[in-house]
Residue frames as qw, qx, qy, qz and C-alpha x, y, z in Angstrom:
[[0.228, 0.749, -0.148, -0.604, 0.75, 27.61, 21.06],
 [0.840, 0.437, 0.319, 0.043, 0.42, 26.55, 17.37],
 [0.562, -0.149, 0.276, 0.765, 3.58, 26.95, 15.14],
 [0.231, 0.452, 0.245, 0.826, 1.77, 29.44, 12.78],
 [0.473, -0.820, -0.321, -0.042, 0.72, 31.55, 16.44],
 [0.550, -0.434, -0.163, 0.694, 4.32, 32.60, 17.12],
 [0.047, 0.919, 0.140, -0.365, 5.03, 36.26, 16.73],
 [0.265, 0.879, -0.186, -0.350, 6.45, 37.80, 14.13],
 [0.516, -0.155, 0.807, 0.242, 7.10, 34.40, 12.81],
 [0.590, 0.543, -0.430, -0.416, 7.40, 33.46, 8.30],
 [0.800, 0.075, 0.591, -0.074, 6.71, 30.22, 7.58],
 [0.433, 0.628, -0.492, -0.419, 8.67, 29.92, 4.17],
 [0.987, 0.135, 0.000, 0.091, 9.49, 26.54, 1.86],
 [0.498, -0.581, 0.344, 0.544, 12.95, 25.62, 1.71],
 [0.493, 0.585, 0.312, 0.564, 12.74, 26.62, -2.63],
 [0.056, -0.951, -0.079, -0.292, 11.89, 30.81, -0.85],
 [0.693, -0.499, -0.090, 0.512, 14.77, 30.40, 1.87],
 [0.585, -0.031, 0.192, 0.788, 17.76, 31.54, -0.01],
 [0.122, 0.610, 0.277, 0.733, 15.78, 34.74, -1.60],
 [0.497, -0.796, -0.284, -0.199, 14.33, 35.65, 1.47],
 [0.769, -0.496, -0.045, 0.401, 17.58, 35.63, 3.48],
 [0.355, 0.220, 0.151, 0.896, 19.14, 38.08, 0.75],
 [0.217, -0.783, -0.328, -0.482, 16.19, 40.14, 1.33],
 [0.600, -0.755, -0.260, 0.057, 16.73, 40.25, 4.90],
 [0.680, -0.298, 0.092, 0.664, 20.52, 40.54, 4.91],
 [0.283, 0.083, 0.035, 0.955, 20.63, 43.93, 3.15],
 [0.287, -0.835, -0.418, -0.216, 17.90, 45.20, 5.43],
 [0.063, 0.529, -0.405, 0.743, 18.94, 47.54, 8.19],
 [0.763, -0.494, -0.032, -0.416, 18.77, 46.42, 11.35],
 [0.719, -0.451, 0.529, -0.002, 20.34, 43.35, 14.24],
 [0.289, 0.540, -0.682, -0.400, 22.10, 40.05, 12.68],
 [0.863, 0.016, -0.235, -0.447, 20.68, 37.42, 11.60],
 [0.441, -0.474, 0.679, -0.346, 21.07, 34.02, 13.84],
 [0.887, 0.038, -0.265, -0.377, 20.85, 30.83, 13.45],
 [0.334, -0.602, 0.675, -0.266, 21.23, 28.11, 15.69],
 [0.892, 0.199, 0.403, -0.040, 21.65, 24.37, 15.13],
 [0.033, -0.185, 0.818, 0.544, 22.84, 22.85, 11.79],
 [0.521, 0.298, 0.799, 0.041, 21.04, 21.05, 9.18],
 [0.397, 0.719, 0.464, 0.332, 19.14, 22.47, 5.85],
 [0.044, 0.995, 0.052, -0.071, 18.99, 26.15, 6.79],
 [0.394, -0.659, 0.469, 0.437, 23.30, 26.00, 7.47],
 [0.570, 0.042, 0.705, 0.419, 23.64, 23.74, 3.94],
 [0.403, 0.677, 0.495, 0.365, 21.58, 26.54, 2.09],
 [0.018, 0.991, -0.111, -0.076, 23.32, 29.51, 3.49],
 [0.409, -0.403, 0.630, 0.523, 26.66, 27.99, 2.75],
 [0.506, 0.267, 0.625, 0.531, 25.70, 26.89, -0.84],
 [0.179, 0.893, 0.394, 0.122, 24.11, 30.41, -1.45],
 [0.426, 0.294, -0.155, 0.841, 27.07, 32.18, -0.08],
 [0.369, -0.705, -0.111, -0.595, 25.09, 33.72, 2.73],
 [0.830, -0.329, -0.371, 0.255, 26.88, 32.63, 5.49],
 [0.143, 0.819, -0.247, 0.498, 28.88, 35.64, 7.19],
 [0.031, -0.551, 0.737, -0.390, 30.23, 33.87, 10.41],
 [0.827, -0.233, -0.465, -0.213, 30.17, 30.20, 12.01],
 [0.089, -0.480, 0.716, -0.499, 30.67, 29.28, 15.32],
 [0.664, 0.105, -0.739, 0.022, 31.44, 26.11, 16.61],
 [0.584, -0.459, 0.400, -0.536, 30.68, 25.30, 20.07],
 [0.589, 0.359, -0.696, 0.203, 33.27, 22.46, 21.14],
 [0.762, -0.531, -0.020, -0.371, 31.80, 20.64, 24.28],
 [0.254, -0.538, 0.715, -0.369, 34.21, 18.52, 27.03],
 [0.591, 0.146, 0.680, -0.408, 31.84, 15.81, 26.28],
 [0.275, 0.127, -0.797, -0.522, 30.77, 13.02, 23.28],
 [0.611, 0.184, 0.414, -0.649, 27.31, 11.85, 22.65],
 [0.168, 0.025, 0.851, 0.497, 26.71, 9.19, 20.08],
 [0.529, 0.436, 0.344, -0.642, 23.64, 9.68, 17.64],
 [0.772, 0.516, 0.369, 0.038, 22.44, 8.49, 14.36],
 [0.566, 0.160, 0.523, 0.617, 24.20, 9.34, 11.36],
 [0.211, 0.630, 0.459, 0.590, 22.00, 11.92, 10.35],
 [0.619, -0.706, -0.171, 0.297, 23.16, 13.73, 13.56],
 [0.620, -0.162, 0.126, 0.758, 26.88, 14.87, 12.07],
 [0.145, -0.719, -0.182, 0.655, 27.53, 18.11, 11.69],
 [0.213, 0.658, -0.291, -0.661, 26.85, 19.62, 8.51],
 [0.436, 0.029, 0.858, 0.270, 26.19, 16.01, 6.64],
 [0.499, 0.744, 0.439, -0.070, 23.36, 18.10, 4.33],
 [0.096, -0.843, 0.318, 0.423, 26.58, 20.33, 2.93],
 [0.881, 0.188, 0.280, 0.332, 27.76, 19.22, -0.18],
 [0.400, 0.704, -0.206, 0.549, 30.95, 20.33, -1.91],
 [0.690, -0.057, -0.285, 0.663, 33.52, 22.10, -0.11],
 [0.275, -0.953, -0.044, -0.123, 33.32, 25.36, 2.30],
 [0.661, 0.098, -0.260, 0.697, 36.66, 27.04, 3.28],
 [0.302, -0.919, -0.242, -0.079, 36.76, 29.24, 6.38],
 [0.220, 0.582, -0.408, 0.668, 39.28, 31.48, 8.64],
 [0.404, -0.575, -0.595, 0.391, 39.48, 31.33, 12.33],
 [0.104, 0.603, 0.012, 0.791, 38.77, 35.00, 13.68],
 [0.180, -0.462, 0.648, -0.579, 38.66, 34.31, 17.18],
 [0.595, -0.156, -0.772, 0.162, 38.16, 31.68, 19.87],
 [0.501, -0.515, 0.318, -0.618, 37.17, 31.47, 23.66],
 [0.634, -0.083, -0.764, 0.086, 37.64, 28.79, 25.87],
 [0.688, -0.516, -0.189, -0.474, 35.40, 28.43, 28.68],
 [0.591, -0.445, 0.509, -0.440, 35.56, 27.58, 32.48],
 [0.885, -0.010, 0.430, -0.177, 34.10, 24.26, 31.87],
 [0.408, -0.277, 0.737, 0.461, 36.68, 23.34, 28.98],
 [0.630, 0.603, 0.489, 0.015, 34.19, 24.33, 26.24],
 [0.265, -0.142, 0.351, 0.887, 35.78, 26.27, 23.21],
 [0.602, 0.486, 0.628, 0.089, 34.20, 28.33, 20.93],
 [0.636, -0.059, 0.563, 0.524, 35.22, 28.98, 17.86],
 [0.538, 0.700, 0.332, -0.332, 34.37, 31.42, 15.24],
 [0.509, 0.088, 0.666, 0.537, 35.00, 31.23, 11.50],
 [0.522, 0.643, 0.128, -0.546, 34.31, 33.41, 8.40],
 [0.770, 0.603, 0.208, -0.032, 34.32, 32.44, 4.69],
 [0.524, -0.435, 0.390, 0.619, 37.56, 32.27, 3.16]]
């Protein structure tokens, strides 16, 4: 399957992101997900559109490039709250945060 074949899939630049995501966020309706890091997390933090992170703290280090670290496309300074936690069988944690 081709990328512009998935369903009810928008193919936006990353200049439309940040408008589009306001658009969506005062739709009615589920909430809005994102997994991973990288651009999409570094333009909903700098846009203020970020409404809850969670960390998912593994038992377990992996080494990778540089351009690998969490949040390294974030610039400036983000400042959060814990609002709750879970720690897992296997000794994972996660973590969730909102926007101070």
């Amino acid at each position: 399957m081709g990328l512009r074949e998935w369903f009810h899939a928008t193919i936006v630049s990353r200049a439309e992101f940040p408008a589009l995501a306001r658009e969506l966020k005062q739709k009615p309706g589920q909430d809005i997900i994102q997994y991973g890091y990288g651009p999409v997390t570094a333009a909903l933090l700098r846009e203020g559109l970020l409404d809850e992170l969670r960390l998912w703290v593994h038992p377990i280090t992996v080494g990778g490039p540089p351009r690998d670290a969490l949040l390294a496309e974030v610039s400036g300074e983000a400042r959060f709250r814990l609002v709750d936690h879970r720690v897992c069988g296997s000794g994972m944690v996660i973590l969730s945060y909102q926007p101070a």
